[in-house]
C-alpha positions as CSV (number, residue, x, y, z in Angstrom):
1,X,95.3,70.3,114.6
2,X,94.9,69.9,111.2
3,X,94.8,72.2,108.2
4,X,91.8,73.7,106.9
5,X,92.4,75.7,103.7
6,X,95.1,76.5,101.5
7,X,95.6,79.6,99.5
8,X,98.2,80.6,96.0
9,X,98.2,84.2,94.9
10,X,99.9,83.4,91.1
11,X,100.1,87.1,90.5
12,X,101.1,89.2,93.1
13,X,98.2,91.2,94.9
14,X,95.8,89.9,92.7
15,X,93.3,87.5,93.9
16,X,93.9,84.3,95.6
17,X,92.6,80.6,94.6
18,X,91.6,78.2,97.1
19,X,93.4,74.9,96.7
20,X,91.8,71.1,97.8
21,X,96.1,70.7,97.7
22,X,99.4,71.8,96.9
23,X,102.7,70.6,96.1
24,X,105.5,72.1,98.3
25,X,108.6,72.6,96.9
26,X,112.0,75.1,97.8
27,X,109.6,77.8,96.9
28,X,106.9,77.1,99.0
29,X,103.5,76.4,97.6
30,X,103.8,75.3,93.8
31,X,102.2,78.6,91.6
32,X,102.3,81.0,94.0
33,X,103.6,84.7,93.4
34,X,105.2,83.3,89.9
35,X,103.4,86.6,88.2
36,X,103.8,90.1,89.4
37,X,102.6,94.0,88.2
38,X,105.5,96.4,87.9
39,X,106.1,100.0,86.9
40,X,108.0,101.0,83.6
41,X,111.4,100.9,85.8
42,X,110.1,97.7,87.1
43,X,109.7,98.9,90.5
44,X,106.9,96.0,92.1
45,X,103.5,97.5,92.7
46,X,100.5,96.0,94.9
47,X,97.5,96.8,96.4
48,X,99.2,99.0,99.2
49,X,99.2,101.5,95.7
50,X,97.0,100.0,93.6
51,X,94.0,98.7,95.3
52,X,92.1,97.4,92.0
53,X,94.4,94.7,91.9
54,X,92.2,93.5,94.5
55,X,90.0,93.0,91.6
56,X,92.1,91.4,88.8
57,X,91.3,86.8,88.8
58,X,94.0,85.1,87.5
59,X,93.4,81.4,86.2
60,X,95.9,80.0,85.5
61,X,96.7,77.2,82.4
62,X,98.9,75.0,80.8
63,X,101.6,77.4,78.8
64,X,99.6,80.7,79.9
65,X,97.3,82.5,82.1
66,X,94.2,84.2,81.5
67,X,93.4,87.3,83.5
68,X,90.1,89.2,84.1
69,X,88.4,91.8,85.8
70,X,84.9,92.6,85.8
71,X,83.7,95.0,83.0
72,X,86.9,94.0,80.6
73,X,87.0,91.9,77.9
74,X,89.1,88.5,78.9
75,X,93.1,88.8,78.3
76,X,94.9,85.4,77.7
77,X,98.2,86.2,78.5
78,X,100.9,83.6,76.2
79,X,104.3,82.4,77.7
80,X,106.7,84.6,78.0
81,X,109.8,84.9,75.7
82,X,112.8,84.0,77.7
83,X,114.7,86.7,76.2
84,X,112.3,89.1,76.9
85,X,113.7,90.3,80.2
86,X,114.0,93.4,82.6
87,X,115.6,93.8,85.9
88,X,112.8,93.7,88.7
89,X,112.8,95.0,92.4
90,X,111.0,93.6,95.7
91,X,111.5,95.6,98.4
92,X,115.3,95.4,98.5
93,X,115.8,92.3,96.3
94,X,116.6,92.6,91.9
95,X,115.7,90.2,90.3
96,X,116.0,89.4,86.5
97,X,112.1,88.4,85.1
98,X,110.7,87.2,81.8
99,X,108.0,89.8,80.6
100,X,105.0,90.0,79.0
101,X,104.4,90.9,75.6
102,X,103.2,94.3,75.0
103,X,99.8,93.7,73.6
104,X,99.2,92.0,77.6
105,X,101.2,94.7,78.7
106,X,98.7,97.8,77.1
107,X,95.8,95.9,78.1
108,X,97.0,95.7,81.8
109,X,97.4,99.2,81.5
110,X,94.4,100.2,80.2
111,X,92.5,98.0,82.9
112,X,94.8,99.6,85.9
113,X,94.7,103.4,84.6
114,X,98.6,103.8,84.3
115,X,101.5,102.2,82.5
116,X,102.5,99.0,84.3
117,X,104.3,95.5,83.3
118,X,103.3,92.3,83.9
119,X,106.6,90.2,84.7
120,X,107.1,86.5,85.5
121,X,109.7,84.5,88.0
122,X,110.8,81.9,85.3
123,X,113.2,79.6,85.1
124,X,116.4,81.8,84.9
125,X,114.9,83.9,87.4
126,X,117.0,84.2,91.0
127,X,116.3,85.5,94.4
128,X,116.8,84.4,98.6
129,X,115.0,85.2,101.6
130,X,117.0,86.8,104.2
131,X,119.3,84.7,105.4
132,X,119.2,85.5,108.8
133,X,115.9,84.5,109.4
134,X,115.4,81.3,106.8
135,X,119.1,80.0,106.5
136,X,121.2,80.4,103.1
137,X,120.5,80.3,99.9
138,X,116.8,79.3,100.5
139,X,115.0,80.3,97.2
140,X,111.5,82.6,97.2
141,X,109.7,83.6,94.0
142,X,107.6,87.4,94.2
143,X,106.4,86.9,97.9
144,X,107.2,89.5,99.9
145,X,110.3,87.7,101.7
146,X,109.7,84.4,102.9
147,X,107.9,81.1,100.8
148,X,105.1,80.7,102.8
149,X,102.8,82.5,105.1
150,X,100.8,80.8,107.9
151,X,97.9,81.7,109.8
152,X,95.3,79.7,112.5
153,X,91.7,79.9,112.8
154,X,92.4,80.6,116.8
155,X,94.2,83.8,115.9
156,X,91.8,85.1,114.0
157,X,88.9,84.1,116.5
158,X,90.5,85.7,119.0
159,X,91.3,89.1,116.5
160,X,87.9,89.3,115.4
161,X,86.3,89.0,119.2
162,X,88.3,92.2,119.9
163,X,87.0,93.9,116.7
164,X,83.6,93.1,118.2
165,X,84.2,94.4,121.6
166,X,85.2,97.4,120.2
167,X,82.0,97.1,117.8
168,X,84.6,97.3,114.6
169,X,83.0,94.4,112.9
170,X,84.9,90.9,112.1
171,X,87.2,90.2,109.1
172,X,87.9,87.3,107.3
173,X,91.1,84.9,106.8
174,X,91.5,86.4,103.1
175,X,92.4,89.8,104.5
176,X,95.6,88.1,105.7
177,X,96.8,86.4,102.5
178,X,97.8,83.2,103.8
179,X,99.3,80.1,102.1
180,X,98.2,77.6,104.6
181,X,95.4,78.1,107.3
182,X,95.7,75.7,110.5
183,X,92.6,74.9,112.6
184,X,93.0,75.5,116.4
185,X,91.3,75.8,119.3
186,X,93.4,78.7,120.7
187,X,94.5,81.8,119.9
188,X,98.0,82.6,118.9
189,X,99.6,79.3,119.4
190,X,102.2,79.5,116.2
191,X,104.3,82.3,118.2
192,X,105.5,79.3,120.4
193,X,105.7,77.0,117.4
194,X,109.4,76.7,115.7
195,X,108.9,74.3,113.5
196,X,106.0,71.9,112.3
197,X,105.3,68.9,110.2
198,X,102.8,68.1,107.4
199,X,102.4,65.0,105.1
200,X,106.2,64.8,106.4
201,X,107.3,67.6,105.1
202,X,109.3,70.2,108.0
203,X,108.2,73.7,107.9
204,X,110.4,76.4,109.9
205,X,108.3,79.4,111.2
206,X,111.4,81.6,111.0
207,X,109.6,85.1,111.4
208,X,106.1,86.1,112.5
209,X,104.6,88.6,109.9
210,X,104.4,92.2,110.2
211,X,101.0,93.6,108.7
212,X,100.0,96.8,106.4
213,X,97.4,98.1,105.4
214,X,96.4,95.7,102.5
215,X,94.4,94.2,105.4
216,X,91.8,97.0,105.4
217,X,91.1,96.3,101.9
218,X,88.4,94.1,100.4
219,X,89.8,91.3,98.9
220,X,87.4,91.1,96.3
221,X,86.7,95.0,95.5
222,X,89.8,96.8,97.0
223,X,87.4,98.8,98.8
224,X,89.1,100.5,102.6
225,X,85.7,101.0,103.4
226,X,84.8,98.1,105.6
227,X,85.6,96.4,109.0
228,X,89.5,97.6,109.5
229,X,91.7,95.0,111.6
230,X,94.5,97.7,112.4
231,X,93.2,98.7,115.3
232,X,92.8,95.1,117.3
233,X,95.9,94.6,116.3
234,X,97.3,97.3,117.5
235,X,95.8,96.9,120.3
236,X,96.9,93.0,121.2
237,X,99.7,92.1,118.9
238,X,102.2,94.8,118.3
239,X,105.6,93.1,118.2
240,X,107.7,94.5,121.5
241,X,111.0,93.2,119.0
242,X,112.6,95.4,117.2
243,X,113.5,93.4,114.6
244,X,110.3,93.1,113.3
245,X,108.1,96.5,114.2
246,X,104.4,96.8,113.5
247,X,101.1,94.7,114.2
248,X,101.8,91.0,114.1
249,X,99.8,88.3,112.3
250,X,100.4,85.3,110.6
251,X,104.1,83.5,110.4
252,X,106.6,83.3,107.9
253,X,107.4,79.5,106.8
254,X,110.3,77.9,105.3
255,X,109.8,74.5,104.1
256,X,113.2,72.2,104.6
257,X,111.5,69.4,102.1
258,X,109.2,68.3,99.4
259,X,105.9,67.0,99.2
260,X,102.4,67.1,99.0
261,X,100.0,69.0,101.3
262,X,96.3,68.3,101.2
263,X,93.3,70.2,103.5
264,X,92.6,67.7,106.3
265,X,96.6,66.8,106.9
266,X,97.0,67.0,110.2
267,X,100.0,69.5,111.4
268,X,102.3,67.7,114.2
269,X,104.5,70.2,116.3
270,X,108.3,69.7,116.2
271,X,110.5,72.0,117.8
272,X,108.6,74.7,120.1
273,X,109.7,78.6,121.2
274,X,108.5,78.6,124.8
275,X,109.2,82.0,124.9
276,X,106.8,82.8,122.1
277,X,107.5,86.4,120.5
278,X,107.4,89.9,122.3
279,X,104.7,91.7,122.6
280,X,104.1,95.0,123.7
281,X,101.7,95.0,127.0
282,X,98.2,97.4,126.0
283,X,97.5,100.1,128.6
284,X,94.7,99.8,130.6
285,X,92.0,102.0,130.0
């Protein structure tokens, strides 16, 4: 096995940029989610609300990043000013971010249709993943919980061969948002993975990802329009643990080292779950 593609998503529900490599760090995947969209309150919005954001590229550059969206005028965005701050929220966690000055700020704005905030995980910036899943005090930027999310070709063979059947079309990889994609021959074979190894660094898969509906959306439009994924997996992967409800795909990673990740590494299994993770049995027709 071996990886095939790696992903960073710098701001938050925006696009994502396809890496040759990546430097791993406590945070997972140097770059990613250090940039996120809030409300005035600073309440964290994404494309589950705001489905555009599907369209906004991000590039980012040395001391500042440079946004755009088809039809507007480029924004460079500067650094922001460290005492420029406002209290943040990500689902449950607060955390303290640098913001953006406020001509960025009204241009995001205009571009989105409402009144928004661009905010950025800096250097005084704090916030854990659960400890109960990834251990204590492991640090994670704007993702959604965990620093890393990985996915396999397999899985998504085998998901997209039940979209057909059902004559739902196929999706792609991007739907899912991963950091790192892993090339396999089977289907599903990370739910009996517990932990891996890359270039020698030890990645944890400490909880398998529960999905929304940001994977109906185009990843390039923000269009619900096309080939939905729900439906398969509902259908084959909806998690029979109650811990973590919903449609399952992809794993959440915690990396226990540093390094450097390149597509091609090969991924080396370390510690296995050979009971995998609960799934409820579909009904037959």
């Amino acid at each position: 096995m071996h990886i095939s593609d790696l992903f960073i998503y710098p701001l938050k529900s925006a696009r994502g940029i396809a890496l040759p490599a990546a430097e791993i760090d406590a945070y997972g995947l140097a770059g990613d989610r250090r940039a996120m969209i809030t409300d005035p309150q600073g309440h964290f919005i994404t494309q589950r609300d705001l489905p555009d954001l599907a369209r906004i590229e991000i590039r980012p550059e040395t001391g500042t990043f440079r946004l755009l969206m088809e039809g507007k005028p480029e924004l460079s965005v500067p650094p922001p000013r460290p005492e420029s701050r406002m209290d943040v929220t990500v689902w449950k966690s607060t955390v303290c971010a640098a913001v953006a000055d406020p001509h960025s700020n009204g241009q995001l704005s205009e571009w989105l249709g409402r009144e928004v905030r661009l905010v950025f995980f800096d250097g005084q910036a704090r916030r854990t993943a659960k400890a109960e899943w990834a251990g204590e005090g492991t640090p994670v930027t704007f993702t959604d919980g965990y620093q890393i999310l990985v996915t396999t070709t397999g899985s998504l063979k085998a998901l997209n061969a039940d979209l057909t059947a059902h004559g739902d079309g196929s999706v792609g990889m991007e739907r899912f948002r991963p950091n790192i994609v892993i090339d396999t021959e089977e289907a599903w074979p990370e739910d009996h993975w517990a932990a891996i190894e890359i270039a020698g660094v030890r990645f944890d898969l400490v909880k398998p990802c529960s999905r929304c509906i940001m994977t109906t959306q185009d990843q390039l439009t923000g269009s619900r329009e096309g080939p939905n994924p729900m439906p398969a997996m509902g259908r084959i992967r909806m998690s029979a643990d109650r811990r973590v409800p919903g449609p399952l795909f992809g794993w959440n990673v915690t990396p226990r080292g540093s390094g450097r990740i390149t597509i091609g590494d090969t991924v080396k299994i370390l510690e296995e779950r050979p009971e995998g993770w609960a799934l409820k049995v579909r009904a037959r027709a």
